[in-house]
Every structure is written in C-alpha cells, then in structure tokens.
C-alpha positions in Angstrom: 23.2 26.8 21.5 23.9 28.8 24.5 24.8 32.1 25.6 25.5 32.9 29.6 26.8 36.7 30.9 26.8 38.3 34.0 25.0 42.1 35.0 25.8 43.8 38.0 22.5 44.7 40.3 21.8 47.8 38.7 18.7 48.6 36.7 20.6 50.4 34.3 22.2 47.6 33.3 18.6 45.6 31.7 19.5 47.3 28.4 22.5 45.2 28.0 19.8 42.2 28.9 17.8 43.6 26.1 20.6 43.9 23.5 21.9 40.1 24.2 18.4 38.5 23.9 17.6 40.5 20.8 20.7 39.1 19.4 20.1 35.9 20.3 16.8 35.5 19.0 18.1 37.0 15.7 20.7 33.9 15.7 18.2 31.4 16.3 15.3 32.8 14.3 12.9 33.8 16.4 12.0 37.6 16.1 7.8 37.0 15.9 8.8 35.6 19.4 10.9 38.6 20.9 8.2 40.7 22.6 7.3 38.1 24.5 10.6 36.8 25.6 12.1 40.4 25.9 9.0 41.5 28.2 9.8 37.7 30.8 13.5 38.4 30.2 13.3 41.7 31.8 10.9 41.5 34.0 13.2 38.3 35.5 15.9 40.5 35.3 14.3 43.3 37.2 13.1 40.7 39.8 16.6 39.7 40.6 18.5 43.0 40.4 16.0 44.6 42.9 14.0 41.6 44.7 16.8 39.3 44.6 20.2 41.2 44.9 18.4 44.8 46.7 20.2 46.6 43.9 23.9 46.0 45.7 26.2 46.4 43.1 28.3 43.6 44.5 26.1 40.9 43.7 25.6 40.1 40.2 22.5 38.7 38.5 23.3 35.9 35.6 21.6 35.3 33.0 21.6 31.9 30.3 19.7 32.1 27.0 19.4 28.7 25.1 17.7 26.1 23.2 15.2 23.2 24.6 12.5 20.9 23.5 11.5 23.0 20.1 12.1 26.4 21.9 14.4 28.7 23.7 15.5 29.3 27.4 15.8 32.2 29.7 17.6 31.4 33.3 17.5 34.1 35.7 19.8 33.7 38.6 20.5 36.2 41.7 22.8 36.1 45.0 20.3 36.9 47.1 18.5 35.3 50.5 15.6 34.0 47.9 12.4 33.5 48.5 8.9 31.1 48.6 7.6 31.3 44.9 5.0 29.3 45.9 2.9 32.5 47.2 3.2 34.1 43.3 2.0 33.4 40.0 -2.0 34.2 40.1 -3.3 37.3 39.1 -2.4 40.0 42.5 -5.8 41.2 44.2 -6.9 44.6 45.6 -4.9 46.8 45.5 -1.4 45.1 46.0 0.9 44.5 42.8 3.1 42.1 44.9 3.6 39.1 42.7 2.8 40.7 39.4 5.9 40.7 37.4 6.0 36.7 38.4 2.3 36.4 37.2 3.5 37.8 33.6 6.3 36.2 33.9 4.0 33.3 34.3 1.8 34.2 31.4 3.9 34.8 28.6 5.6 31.5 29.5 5.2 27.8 28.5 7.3 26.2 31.3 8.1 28.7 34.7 10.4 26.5 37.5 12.1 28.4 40.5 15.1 26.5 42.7 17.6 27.3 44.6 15.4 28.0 47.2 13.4 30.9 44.6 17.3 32.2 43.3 17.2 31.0 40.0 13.9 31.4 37.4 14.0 29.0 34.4 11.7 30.2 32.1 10.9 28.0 28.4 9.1 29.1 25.6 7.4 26.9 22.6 8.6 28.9 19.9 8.0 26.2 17.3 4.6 26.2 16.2 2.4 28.2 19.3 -0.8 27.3 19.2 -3.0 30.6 18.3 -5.4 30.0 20.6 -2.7 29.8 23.2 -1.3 32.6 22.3 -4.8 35.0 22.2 -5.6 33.6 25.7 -2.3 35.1 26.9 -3.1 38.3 25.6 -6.5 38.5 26.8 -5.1 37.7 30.4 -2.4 40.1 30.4 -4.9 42.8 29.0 -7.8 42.2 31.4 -5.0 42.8 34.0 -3.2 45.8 32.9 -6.4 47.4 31.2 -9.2 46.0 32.8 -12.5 46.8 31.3 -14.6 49.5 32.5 -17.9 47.8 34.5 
C-alpha cells in the first residue's frame, strides 16, 4: 500500500502532511507508532520546503507513505540544488543547531538513505514488533538533546 501527493513549499502547508500520515497510519494500523513517524515526517517536510525548495512556492515538495519489510515508509523529495548529507546526522555541537532536524530524523528512524544528490530522504520504520530497549534508547537520546541534564 501506497499513498504519494504533492505540497507546495510553504510551511503552512505541513498540516496537510500531518492529516495524510495520520490517515495512513489509521489504515495500516499503526497509531502507537504515529508520534514518532509524524515528528520524522514533518521534520522531512520542513527540511525540504525551507532547506530544500527556500520556501518558493513554485517548487513543490512530494511526499510517498508506504509499506516495507514489516514497517512503513516516508519519502521526502524537494526541487532543490541538494546537498552533502554526509556532514549530518550526529548530535549538533556548541552552539550550532545545523543538522538537528536530520539527527532526529535519524533517531526516531530504523533505516535513513539520502540520493539524488541529498533531494530525496527515505526514511523506514520497524513498526512490527520494536524492540523496547530500542525504543527507550531513542528516547533517552532525543531527551538528553532537547533537555539536557543540569551538571
């Protein structure tokens, strides 16, 4: 099963991302998985609408929800110059946030591939059977990083 559409570069327009992906997790029975796929999903989205595209609303940023190996896809793809993903993905030092939407991205992920020269994100997610421990580790990275522990 899969479901493709087509945003224009516009940050408004992630709710409509939001809406589709909800629906489509309904469909294949995956709501306990939603947060996680709704906070990659958008934070792809948001990537390509203002990274990717630089908010023109001529380009358009499409999207491609579907099924794989036991889980669900989310393709992300922009009209944009792209750029070298292999600078992202570790946690951002300092003071910088370059890079941190991929490092969630990354994260809350099983399976993260860029090509096209960094214009298209292919994100996959186990939802069949995570393994907790997998899934607490994630949670302790992502909250270390956004609400790191007072020394």
């Amino acid at each position: 099963m899969t479901e493709s559409f087509v945003i224009q570069s516009d940050i408004a327009n992630l709710s409509q991302v939001e809406e589709r992906l909800f629906h489509f997790c309904r469909l294949c029975n995956v709501g306990s998985y939603y947060s996680a796929l709704q906070v990659a999903t958008l934070q792809a989205a948001e990537n390509a609408i203002l990274h990717g595209n630089h908010s023109d609303p001529a380009k358009a940023v499409s999207l491609t929800f579907g099924t794989c190996r036991g889980g669900l896809f989310v393709e992300v793809s922009d009209q944009g110059q792209g750029f070298d993903h292999s600078q992202f993905g570790d946690l951002p030092t300092g003071e910088s946030t370059r890079g941190e939407g991929i490092f969630v991205m990354h994260q809350l992920s099983d399976r993260m591939t860029f090509s096209e020269g960094g214009r298209v994100v292919r994100m996959e997610f186990d939802v069949n059977g995570i393994d907790p421990a997998d899934a607490l580790q994630r949670i302790a990275v992502l909250e270390g990083h956004f609400h790191p522990v007072a020394a």
